[in-house]
N, CA, C and O atoms as a GROMACS GRO file, in nm:
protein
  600
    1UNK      N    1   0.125   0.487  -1.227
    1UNK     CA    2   0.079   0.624  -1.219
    1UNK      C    3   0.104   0.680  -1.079
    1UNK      O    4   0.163   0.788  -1.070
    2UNK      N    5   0.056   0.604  -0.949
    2UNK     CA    6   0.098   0.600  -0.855
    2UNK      C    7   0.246   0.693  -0.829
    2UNK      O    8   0.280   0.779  -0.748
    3UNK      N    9   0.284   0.652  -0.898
    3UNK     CA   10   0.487   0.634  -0.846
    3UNK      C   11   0.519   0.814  -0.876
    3UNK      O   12   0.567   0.909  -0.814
    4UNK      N   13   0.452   0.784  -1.032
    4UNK     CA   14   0.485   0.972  -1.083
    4UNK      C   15   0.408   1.065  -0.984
    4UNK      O   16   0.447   1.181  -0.993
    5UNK      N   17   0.322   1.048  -0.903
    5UNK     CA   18   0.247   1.127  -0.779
    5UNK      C   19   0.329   1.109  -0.754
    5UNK      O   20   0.410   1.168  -0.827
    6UNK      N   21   0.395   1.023  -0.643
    6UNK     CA   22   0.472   1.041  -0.530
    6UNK      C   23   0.601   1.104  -0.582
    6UNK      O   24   0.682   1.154  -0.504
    7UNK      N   25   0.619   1.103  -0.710
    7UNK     CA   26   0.791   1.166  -0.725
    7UNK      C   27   0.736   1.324  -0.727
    7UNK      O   28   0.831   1.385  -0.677
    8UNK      N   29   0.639   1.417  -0.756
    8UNK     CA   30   0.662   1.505  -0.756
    8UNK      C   31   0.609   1.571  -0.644
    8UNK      O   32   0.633   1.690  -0.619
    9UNK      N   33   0.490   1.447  -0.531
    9UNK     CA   34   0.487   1.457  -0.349
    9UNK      C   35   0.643   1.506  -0.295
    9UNK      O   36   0.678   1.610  -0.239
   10UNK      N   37   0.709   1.404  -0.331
   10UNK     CA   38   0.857   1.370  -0.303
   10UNK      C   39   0.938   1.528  -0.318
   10UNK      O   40   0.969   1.603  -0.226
   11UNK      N   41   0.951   1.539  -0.415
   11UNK     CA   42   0.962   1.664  -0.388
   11UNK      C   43   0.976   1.786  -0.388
   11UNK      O   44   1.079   1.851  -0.405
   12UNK      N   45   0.835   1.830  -0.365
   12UNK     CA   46   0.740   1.904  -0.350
   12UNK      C   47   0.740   2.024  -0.476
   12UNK      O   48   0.760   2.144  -0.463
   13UNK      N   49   0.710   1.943  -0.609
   13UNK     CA   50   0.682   2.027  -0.745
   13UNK      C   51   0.558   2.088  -0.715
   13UNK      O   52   0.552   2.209  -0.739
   14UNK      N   53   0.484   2.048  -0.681
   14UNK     CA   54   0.357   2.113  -0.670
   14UNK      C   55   0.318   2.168  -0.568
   14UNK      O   56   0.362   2.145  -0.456
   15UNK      N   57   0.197   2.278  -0.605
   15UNK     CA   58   0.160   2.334  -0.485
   15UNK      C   59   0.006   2.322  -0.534
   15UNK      O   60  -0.014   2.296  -0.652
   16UNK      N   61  -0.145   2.344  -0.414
   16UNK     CA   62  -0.233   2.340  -0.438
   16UNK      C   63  -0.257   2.457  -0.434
   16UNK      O   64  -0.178   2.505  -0.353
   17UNK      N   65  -0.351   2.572  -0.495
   17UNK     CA   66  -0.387   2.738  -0.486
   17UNK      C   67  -0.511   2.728  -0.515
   17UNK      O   68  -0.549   2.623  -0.566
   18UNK      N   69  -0.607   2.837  -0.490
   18UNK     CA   70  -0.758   2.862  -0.490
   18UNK      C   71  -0.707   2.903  -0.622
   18UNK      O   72  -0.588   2.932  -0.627
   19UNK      N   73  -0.779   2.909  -0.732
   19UNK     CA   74  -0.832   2.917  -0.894
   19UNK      C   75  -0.822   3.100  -0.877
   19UNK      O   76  -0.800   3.179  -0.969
   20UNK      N   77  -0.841   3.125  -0.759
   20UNK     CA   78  -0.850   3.264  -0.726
   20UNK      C   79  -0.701   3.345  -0.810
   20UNK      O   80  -0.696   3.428  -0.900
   21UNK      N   81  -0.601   3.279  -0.736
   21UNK     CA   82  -0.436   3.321  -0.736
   21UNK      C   83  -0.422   3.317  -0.858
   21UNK      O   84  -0.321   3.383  -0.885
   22UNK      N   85  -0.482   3.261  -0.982
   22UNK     CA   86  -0.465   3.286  -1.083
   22UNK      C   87  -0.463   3.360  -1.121
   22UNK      O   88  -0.580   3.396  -1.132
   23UNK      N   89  -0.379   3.454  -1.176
   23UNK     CA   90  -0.450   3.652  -1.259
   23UNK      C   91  -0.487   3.620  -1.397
   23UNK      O   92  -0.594   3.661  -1.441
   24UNK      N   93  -0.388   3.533  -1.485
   24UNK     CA   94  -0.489   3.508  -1.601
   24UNK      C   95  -0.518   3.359  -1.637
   24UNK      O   96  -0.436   3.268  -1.652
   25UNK      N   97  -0.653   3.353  -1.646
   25UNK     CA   98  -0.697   3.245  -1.660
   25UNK      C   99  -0.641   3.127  -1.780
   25UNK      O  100  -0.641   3.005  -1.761
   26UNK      N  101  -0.597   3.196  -1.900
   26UNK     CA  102  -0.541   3.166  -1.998
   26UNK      C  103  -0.423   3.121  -1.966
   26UNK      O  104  -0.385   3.051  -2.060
   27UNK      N  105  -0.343   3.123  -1.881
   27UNK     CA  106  -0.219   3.129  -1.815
   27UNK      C  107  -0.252   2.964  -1.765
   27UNK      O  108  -0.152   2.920  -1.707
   28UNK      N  109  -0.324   2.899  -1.770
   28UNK     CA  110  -0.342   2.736  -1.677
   28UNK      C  111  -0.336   2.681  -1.809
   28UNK      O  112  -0.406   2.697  -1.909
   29UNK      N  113  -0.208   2.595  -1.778
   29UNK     CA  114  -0.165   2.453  -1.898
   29UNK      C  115  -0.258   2.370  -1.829
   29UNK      O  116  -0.325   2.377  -1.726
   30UNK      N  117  -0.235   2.273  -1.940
   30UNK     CA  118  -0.298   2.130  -1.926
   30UNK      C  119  -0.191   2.007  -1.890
   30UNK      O  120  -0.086   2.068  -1.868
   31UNK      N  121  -0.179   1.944  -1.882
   31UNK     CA  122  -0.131   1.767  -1.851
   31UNK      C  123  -0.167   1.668  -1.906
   31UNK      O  124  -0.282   1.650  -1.944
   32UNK      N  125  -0.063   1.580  -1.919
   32UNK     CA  126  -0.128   1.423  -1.943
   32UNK      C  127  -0.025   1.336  -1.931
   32UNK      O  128   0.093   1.373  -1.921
   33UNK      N  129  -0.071   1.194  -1.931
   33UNK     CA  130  -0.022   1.092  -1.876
   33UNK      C  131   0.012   1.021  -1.992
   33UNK      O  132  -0.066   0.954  -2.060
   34UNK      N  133   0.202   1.045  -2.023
   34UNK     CA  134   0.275   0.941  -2.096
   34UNK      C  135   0.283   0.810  -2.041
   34UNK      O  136   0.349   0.801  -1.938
   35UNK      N  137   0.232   0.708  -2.087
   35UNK     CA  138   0.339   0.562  -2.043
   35UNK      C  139   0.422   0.470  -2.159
   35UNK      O  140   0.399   0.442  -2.276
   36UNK      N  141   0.493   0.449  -2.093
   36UNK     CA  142   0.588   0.375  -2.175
   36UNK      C  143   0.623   0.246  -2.088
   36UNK      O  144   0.627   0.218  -1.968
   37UNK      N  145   0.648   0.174  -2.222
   37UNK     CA  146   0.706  -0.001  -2.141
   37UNK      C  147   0.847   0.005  -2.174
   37UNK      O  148   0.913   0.048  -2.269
   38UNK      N  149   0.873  -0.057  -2.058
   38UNK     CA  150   0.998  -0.073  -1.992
   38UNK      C  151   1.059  -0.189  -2.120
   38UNK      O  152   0.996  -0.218  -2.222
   39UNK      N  153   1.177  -0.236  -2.087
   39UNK     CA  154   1.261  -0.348  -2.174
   39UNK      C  155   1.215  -0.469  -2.094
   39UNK      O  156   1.202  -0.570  -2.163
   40UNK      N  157   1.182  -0.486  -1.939
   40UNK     CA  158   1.131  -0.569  -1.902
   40UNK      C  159   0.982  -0.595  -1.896
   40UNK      O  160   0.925  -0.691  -1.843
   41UNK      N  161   0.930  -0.498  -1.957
   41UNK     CA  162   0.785  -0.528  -2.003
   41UNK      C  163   0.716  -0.460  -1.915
   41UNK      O  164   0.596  -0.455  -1.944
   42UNK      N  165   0.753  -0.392  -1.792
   42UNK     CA  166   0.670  -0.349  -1.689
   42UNK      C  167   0.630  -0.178  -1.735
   42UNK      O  168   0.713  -0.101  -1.782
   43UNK      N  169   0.514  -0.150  -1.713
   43UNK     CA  170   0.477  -0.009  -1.744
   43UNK      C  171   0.539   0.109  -1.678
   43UNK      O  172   0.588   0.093  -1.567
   44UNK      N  173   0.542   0.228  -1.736
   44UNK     CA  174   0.602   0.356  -1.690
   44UNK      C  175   0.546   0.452  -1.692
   44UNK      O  176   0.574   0.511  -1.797
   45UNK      N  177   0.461   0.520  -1.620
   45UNK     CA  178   0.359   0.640  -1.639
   45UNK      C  179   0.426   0.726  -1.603
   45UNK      O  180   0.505   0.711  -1.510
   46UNK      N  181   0.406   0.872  -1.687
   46UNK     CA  182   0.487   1.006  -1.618
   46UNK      C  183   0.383   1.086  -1.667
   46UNK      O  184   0.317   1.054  -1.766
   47UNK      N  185   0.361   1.214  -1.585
   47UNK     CA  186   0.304   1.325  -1.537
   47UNK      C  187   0.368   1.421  -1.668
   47UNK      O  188   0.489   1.441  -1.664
   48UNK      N  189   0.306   1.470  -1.762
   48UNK     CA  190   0.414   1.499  -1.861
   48UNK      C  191   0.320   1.668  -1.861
   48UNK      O  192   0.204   1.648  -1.896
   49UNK      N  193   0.344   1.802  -1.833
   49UNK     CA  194   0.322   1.879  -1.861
   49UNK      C  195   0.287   1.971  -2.007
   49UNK      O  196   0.382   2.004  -2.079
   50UNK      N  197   0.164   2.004  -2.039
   50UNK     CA  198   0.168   2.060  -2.171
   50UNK      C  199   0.253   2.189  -2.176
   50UNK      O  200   0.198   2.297  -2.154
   51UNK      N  201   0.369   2.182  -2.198
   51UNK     CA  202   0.468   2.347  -2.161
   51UNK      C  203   0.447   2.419  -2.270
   51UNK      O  204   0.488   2.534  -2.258
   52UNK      N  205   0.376   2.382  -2.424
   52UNK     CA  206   0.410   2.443  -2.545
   52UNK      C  207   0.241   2.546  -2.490
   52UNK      O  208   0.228   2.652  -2.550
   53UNK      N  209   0.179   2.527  -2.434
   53UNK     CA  210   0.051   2.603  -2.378
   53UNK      C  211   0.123   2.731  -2.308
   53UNK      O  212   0.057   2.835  -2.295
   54UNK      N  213   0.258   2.724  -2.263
   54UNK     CA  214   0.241   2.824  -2.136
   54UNK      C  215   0.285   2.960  -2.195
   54UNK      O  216   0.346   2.952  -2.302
   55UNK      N  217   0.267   3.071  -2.148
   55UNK     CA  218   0.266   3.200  -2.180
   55UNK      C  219   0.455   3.252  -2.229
   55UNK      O  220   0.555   3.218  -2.165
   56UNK      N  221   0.454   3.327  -2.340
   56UNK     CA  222   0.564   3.361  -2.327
   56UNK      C  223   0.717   3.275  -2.333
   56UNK      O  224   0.834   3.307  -2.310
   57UNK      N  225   0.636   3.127  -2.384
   57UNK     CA  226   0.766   3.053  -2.400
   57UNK      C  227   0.846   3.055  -2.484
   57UNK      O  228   0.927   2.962  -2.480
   58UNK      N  229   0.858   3.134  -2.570
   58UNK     CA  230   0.979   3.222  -2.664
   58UNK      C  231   1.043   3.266  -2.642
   58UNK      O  232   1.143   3.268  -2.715
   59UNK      N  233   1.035   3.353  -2.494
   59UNK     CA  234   1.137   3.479  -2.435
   59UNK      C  235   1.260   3.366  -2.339
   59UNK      O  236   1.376   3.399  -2.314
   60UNK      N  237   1.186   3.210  -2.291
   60UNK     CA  238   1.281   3.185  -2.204
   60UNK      C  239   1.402   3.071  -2.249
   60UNK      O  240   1.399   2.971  -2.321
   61UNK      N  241   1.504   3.135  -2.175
   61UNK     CA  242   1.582   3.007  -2.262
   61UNK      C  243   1.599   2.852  -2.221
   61UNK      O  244   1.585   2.792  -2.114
   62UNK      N  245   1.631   2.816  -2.340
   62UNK     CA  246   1.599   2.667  -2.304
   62UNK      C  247   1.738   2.553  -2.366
   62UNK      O  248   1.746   2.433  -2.392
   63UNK      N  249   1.817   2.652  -2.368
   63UNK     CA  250   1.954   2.542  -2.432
   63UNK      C  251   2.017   2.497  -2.290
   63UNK      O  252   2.023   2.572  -2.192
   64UNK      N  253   2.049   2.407  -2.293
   64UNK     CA  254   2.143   2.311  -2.236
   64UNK      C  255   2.229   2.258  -2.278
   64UNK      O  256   2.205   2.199  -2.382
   65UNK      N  257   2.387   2.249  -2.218
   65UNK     CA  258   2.506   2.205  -2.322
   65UNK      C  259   2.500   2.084  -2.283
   65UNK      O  260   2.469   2.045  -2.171
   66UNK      N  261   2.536   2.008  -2.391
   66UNK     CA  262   2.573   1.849  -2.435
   66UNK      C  263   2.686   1.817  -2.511
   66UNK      O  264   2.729   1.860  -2.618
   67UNK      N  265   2.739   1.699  -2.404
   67UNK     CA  266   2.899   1.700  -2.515
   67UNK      C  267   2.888   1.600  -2.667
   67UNK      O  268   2.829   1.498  -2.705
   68UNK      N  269   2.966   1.683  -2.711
   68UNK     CA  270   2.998   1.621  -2.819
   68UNK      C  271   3.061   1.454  -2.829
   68UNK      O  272   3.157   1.419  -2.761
   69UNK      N  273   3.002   1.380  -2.907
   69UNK     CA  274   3.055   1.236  -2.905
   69UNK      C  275   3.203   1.195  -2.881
   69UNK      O  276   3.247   1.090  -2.833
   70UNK      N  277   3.272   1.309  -2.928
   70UNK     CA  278   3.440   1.306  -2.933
   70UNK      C  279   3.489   1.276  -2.732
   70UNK      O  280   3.564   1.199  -2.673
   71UNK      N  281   3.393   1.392  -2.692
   71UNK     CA  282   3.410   1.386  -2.542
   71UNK      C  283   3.354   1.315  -2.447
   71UNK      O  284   3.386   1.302  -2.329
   72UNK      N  285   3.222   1.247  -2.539
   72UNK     CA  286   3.176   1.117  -2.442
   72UNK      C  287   3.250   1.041  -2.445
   72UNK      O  288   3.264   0.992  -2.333
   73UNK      N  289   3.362   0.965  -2.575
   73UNK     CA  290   3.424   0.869  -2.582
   73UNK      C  291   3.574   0.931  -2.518
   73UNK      O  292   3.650   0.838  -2.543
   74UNK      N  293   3.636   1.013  -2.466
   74UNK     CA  294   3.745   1.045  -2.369
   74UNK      C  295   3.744   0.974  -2.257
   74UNK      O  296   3.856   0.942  -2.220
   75UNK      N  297   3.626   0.927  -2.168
   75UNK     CA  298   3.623   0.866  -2.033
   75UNK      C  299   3.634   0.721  -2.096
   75UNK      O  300   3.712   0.650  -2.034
   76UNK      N  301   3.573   0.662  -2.202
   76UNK     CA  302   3.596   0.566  -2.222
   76UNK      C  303   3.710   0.479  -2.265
   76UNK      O  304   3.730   0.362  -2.234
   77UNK      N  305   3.777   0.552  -2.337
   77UNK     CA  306   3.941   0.536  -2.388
   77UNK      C  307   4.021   0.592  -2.295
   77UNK      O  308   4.128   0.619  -2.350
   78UNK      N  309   4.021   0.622  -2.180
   78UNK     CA  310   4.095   0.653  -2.070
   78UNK      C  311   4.078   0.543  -1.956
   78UNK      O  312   4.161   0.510  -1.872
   79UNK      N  313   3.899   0.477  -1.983
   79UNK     CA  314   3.904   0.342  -1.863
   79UNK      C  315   3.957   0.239  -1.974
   79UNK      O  316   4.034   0.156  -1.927
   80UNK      N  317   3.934   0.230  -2.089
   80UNK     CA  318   3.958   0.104  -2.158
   80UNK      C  319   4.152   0.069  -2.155
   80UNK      O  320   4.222  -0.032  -2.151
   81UNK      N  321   4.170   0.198  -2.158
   81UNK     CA  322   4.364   0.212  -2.123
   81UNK      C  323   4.441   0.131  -2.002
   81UNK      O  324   4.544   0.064  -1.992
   82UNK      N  325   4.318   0.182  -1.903
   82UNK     CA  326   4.349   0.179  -1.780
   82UNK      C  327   4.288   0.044  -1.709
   82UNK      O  328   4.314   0.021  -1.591
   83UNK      N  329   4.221  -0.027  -1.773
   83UNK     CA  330   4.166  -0.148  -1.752
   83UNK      C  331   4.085  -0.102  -1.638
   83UNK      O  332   4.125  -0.163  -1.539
   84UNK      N  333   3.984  -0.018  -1.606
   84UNK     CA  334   3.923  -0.015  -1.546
   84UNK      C  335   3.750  -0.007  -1.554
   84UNK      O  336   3.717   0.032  -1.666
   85UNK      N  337   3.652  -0.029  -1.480
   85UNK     CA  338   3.541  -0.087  -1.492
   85UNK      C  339   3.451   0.094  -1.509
   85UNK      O  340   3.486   0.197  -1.451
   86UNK      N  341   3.370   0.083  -1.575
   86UNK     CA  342   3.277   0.218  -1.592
   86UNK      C  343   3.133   0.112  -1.529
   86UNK      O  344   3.103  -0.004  -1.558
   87UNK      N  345   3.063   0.221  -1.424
   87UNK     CA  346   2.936   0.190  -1.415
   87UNK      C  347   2.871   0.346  -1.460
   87UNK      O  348   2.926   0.455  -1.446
   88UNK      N  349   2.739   0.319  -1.515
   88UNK     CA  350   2.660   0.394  -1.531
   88UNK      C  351   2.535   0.430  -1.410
   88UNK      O  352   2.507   0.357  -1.316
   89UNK      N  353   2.472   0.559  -1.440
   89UNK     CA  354   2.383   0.590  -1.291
   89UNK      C  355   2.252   0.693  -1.410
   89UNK      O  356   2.229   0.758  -1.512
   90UNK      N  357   2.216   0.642  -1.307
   90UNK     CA  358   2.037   0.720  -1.343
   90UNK      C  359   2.045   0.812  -1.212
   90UNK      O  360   2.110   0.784  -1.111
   91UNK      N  361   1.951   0.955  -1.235
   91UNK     CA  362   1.880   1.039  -1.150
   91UNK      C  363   1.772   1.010  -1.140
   91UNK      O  364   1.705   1.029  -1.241
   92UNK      N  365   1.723   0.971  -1.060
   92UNK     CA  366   1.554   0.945  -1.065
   92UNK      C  367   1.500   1.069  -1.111
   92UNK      O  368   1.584   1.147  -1.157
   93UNK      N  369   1.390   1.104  -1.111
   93UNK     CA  370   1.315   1.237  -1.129
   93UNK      C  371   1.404   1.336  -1.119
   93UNK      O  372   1.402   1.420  -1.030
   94UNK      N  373   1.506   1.328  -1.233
   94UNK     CA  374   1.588   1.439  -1.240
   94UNK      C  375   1.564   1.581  -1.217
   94UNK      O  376   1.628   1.654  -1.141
   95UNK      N  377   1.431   1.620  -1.316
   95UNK     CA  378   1.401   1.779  -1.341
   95UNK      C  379   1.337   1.837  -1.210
   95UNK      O  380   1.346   1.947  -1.156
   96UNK      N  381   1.258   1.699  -1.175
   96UNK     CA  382   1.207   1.756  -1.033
   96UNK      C  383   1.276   1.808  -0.930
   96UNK      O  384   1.231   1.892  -0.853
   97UNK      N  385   1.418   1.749  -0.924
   97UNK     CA  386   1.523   1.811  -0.809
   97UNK      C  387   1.605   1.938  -0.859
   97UNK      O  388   1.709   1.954  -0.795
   98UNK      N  389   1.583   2.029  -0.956
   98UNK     CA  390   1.617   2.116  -1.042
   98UNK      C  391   1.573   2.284  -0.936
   98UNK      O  392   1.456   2.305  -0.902
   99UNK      N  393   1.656   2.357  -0.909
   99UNK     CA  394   1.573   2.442  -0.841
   99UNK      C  395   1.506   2.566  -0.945
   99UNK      O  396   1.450   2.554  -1.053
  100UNK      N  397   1.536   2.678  -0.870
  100UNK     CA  398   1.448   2.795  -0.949
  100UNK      C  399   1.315   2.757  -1.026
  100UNK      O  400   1.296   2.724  -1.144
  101UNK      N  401   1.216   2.775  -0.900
  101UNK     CA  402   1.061   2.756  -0.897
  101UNK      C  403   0.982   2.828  -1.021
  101UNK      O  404   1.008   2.946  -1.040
  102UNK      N  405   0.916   2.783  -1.079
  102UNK     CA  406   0.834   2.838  -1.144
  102UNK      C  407   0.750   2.910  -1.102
  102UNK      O  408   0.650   2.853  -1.060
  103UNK      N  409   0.753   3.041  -1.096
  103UNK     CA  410   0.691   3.123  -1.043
  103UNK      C  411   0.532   3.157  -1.071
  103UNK      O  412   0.454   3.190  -0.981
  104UNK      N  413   0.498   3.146  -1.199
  104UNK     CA  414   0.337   3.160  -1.238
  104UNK      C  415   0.294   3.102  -1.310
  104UNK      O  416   0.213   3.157  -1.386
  105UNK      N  417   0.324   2.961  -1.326
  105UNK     CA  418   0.283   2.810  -1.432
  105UNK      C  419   0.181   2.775  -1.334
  105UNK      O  420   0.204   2.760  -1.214
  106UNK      N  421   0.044   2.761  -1.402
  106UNK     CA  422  -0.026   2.670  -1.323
  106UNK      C  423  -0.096   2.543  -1.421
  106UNK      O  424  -0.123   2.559  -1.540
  107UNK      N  425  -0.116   2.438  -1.357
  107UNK     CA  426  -0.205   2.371  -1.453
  107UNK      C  427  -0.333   2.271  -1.377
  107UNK      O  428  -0.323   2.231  -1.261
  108UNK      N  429  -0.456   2.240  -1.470
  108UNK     CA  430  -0.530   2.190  -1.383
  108UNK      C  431  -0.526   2.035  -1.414
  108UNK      O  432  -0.513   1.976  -1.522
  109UNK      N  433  -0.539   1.997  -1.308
  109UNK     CA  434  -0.555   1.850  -1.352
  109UNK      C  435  -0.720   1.758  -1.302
  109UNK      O  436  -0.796   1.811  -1.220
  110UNK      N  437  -0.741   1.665  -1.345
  110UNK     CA  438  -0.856   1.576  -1.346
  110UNK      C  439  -0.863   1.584  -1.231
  110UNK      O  440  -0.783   1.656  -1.171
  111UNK      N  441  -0.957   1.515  -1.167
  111UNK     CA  442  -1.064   1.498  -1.018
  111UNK      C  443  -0.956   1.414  -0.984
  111UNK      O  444  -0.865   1.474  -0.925
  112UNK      N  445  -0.941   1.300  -1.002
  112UNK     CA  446  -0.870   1.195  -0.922
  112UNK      C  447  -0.720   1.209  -0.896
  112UNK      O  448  -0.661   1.165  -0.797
  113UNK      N  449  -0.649   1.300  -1.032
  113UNK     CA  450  -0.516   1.340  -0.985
  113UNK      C  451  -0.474   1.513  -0.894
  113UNK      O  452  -0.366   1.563  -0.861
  114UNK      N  453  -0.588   1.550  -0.882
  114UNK     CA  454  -0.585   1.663  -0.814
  114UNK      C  455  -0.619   1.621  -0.623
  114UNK      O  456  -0.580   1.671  -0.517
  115UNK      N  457  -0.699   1.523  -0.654
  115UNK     CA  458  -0.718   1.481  -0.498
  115UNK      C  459  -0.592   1.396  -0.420
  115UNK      O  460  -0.558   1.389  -0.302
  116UNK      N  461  -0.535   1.331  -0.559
  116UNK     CA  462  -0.387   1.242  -0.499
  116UNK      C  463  -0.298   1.305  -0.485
  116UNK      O  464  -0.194   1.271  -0.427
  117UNK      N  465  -0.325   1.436  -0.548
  117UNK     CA  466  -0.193   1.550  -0.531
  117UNK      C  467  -0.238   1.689  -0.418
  117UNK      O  468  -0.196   1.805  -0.418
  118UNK      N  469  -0.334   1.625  -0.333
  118UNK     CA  470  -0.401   1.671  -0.222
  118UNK      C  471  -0.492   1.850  -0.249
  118UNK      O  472  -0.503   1.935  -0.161
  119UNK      N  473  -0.523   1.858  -0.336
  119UNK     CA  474  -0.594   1.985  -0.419
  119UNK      C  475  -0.769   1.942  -0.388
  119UNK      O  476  -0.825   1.833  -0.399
  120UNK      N  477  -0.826   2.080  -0.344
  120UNK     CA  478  -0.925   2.082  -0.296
  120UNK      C  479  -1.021   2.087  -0.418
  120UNK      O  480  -0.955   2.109  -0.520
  121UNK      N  481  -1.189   2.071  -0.450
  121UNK     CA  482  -1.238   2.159  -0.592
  121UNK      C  483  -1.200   2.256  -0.566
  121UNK      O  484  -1.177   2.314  -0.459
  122UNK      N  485  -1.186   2.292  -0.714
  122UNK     CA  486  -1.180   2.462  -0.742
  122UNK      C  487  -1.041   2.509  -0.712
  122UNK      O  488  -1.005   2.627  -0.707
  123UNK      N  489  -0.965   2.401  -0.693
  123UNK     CA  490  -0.824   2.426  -0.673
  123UNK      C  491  -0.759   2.418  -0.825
  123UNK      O  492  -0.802   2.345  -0.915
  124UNK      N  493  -0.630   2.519  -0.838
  124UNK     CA  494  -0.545   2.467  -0.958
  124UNK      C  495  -0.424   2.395  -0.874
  124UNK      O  496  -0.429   2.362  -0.756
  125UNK      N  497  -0.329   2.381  -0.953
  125UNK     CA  498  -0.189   2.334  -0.885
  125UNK      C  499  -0.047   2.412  -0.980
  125UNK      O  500  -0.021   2.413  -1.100
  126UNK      N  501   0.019   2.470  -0.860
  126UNK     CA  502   0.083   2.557  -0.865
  126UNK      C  503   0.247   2.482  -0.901
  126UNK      O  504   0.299   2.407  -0.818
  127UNK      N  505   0.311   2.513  -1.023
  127UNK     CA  506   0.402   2.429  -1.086
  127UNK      C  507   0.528   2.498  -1.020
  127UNK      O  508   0.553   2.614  -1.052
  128UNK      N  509   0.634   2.412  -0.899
  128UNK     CA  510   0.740   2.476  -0.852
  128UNK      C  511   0.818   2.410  -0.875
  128UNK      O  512   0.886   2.397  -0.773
  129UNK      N  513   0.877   2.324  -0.992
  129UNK     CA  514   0.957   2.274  -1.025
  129UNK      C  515   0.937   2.240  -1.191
  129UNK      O  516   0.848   2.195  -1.263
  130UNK      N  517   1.096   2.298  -1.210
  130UNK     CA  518   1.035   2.261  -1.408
  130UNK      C  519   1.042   2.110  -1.365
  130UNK      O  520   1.129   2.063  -1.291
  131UNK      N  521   0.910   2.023  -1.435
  131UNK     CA  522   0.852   1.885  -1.448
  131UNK      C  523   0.888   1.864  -1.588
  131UNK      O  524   0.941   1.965  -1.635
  132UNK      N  525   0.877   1.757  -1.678
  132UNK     CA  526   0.881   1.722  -1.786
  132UNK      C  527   0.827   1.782  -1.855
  132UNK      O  528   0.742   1.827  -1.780
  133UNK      N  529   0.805   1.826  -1.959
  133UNK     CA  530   0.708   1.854  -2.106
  133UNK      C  531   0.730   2.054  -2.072
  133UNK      O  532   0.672   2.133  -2.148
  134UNK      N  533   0.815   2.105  -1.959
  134UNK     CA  534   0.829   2.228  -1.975
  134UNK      C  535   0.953   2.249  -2.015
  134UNK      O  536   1.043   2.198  -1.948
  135UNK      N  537   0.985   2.329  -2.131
  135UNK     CA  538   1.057   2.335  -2.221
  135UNK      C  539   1.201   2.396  -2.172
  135UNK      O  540   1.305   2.386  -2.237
  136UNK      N  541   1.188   2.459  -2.052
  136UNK     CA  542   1.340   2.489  -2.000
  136UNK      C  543   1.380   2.427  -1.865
  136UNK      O  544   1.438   2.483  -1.773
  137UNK      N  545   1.331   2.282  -1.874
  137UNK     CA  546   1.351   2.207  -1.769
  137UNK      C  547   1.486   2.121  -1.818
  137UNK      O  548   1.532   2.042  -1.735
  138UNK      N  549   1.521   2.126  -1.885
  138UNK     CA  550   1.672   2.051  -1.927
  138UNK      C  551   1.790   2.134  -1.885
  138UNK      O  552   1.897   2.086  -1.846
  139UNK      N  553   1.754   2.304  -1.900
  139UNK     CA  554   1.777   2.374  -1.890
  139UNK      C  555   1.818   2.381  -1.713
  139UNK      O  556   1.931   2.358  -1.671
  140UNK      N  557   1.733   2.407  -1.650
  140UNK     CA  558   1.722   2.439  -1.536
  140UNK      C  559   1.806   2.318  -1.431
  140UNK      O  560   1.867   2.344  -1.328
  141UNK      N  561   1.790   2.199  -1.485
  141UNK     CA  562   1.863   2.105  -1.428
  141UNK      C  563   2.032   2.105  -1.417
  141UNK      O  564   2.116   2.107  -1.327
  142UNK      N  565   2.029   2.102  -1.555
  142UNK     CA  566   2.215   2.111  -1.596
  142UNK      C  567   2.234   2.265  -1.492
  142UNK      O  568   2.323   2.255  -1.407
  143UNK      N  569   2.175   2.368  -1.494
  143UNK     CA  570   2.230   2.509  -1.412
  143UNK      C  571   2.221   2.421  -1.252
  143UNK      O  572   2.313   2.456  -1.178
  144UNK      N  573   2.152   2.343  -1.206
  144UNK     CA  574   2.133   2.324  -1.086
  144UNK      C  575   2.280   2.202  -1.103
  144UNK      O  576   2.380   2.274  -1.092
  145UNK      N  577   2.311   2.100  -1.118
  145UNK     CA  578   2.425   2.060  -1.140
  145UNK      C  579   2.554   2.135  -1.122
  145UNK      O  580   2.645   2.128  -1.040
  146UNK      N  581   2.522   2.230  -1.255
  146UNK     CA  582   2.639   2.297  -1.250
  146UNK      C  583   2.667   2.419  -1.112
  146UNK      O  584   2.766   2.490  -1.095
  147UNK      N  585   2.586   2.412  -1.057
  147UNK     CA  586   2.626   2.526  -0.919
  147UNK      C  587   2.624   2.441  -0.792
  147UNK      O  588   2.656   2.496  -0.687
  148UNK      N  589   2.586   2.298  -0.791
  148UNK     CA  590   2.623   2.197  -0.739
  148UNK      C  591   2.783   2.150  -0.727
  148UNK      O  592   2.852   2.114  -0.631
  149UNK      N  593   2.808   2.167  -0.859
  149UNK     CA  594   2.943   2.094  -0.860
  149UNK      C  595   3.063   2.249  -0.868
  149UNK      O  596   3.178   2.230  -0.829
  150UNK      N  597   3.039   2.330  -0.897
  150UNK     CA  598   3.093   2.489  -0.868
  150UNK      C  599   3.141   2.513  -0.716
  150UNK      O  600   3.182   2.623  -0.681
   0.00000   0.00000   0.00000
């Protein structure tokens, strides 16, 4: 659980705000804590955002292109030709390094994860990075990629 704090400490999805900055109260999602076991048996906790709560999530878009199987298997029949070696790579906390901030997502979280995520009482926490479980965070990543590699 630990680790998913520090990835979105790391960098810097969250913000802490007085309950004040809120304009509508209805407007604060909720959270919770997926874990999953690993293939080596070791646990995986993630910070998973309730996004189907947040206001207006109909109007935003949320497609992301994905290739077709025909074009995943092109790199592969081009190294298998070529006798050459494919390694694969992970992004760590992909969505978290995704820019264009969420501008008025807030959500509250429990006593103990609001204090590890340095939030005072009576604080909410202010969502500046699409995180998991928000629905145009697949979205927002692939655009950050793609103006990366542009």
């Amino acid at each position: 659980m630990m680790k998913g704090v520090a990835n979105w400490k790391q960098y810097k999805g969250l913000k802490p705000v007085p309950a004040s900055e809120v304009k509508d109260p209805a407007g604060v999602i909720r959270c919770r804590w997926v874990l999953t076991r690993k293939a080596d048996g070791t646990a995986q906790a993630r910070l998973v955002l309730l996004g189907y709560q947040a206001k207006d999530i109909e109007k935003k878009p949320t497609a992301s292109p994905t290739a077709p199987r025909r074009a995943r298997n092109i790199p592969f029949a081009i190294a298998a030709a070529n006798h050459w070696s494919i390694v694969k790579g992970d992004v760590t906390s992909a969505f978290l390094q995704a820019y264009d901030p969420q501008k008025y997502l807030f959500f509250k979280a429990d006593e103990a994860l609001s204090s590890a995520l340095g939030a005072q009482p009576g604080e909410v926490l202010r969502v500046l990075k699409p995180g998991y479980g928000i629905g145009e965070a697949p979205r927002k990543w692939w655009l950050t990629v793609q103006s990366d590699f542009a």
